[in-house]
N, C-alpha and C positions, 0 to 999 in steps of 0.2 A: 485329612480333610477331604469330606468327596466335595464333588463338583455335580453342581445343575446344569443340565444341559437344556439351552434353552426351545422350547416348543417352538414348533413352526405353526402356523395359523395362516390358512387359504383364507384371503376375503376375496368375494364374489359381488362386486357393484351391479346391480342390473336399474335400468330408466323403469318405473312404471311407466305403466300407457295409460293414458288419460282416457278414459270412459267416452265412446265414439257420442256425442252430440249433436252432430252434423254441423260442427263450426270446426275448423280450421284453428288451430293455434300457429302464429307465428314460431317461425326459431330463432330470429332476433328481433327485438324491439325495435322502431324504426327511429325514436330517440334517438339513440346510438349512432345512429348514422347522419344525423341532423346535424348544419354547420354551429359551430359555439357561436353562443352570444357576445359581443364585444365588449369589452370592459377592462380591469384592470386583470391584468394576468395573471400576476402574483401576491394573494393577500394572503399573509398568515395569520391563518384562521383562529392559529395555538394563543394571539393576542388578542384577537377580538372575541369577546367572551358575551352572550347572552343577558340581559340583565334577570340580575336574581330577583325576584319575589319572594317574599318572609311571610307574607301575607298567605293564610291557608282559605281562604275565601273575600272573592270579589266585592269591593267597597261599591256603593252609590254616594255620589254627591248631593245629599239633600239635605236642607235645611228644614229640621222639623225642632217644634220647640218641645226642652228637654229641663225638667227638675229634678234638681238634684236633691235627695230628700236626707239622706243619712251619708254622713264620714264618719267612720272608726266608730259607730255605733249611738253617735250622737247625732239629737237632728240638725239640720242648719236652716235658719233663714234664709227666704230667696227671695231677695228685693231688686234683682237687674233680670229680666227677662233673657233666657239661654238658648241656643241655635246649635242644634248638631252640626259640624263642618263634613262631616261624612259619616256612614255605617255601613257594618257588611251582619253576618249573621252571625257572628262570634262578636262583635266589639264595636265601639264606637270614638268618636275624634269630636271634640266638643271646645269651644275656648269659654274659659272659666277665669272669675277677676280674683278667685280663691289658689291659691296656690297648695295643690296635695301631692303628697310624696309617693312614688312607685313602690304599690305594695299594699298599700292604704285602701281596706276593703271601702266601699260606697253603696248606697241603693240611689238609681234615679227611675225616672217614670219619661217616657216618650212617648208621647202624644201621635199617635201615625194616621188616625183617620178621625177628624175632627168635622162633626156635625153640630146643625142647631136645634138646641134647647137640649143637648145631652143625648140624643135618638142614635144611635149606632156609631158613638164614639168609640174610637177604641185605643189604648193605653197600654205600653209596656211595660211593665216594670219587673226590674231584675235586679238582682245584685249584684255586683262588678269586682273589679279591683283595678285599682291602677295602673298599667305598665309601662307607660311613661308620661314624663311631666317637662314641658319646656317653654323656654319664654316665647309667647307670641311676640308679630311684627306688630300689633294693638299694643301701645304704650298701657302697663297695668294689667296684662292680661297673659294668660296662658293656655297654652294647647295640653290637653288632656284624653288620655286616651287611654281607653276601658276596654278589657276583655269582660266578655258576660258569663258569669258563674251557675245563676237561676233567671228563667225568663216566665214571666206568667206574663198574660194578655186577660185584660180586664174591660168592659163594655158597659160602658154607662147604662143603656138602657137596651132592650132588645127592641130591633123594627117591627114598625105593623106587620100582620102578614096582611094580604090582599085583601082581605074578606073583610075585614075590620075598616080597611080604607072607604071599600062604597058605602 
């Protein structure tokens, strides 16, 4: 059996030089040299953990009014007026006195910019699904929460332009 004999390899480290600008780079950072801040000395850090976000885009808290038009491909009746509890750009959080199961495709319509007599309203509607269902602290009622599958935006009417206005 031969034997490899193992290579030898010069490495040569050299600093580039920072391109003359006529500023000054320190060689230490004066941080470093600054007295610590007081506090607790020893916190293990390996315990206190970051809170996770699941969420892949930032919710707003708005209450915008929201119908819910189809579940599982049938229409529904809406006779209690509905309030988003929050939305972001993917989904929404709504309580609902309908109880639907996670999974359960939906279409609703949100209403985001509401004018008079129809003049530049304008109207979400998407198709959704469900991914999760829970009981709200509203006695009768539940928390609902939709990821958005298809989104169209719909506009009652278009605005005047200017010229139409004088």
């Amino acid at each position: 059996m031969d034997t490899i004999a193992p290579r030898r390899v010069k490495v040569t480290v050299t600093k580039a030089r920072p391109a003359s600008t006529g500023t000054a780079i320190a060689e230490s950072p004066t941080w470093t040299t600054r007295a610590k801040p007081k506090g607790i000395a020893r916190v293990p850090t390996h315990a206190v953990r970051p809170v996770e976000e699941r969420r892949g885009y930032t919710r707003a808290k708005l209450s915008l009014p929201i119908r819910l038009t189809r579940v599982a491909g049938q229409r529904t009746p809406q006779d209690q007026p509905l309030l988003t509890a929050n939305i972001s750009s993917s989904g929404v959080l709504f309580l609902s006195p309908q109880w639907i199961e996670a999974g359960t495709p939906v279409e609703i319509e949100v209403c985001l910019v509401s004018r008079p007599f129809g003049r530049g309203s304008v109207r979400m509607v998407t198709a959704a699904h469900v991914v999760r269902a829970e009981q709200s602290s509203r006695p009768g009622w539940h928390a609902l929460a939709l990821n958005f599958d298809d989104i169209t935006f719909q506009r009652d009417e278009s605005l005047p332009s200017r010229s139409e206005e004088n």
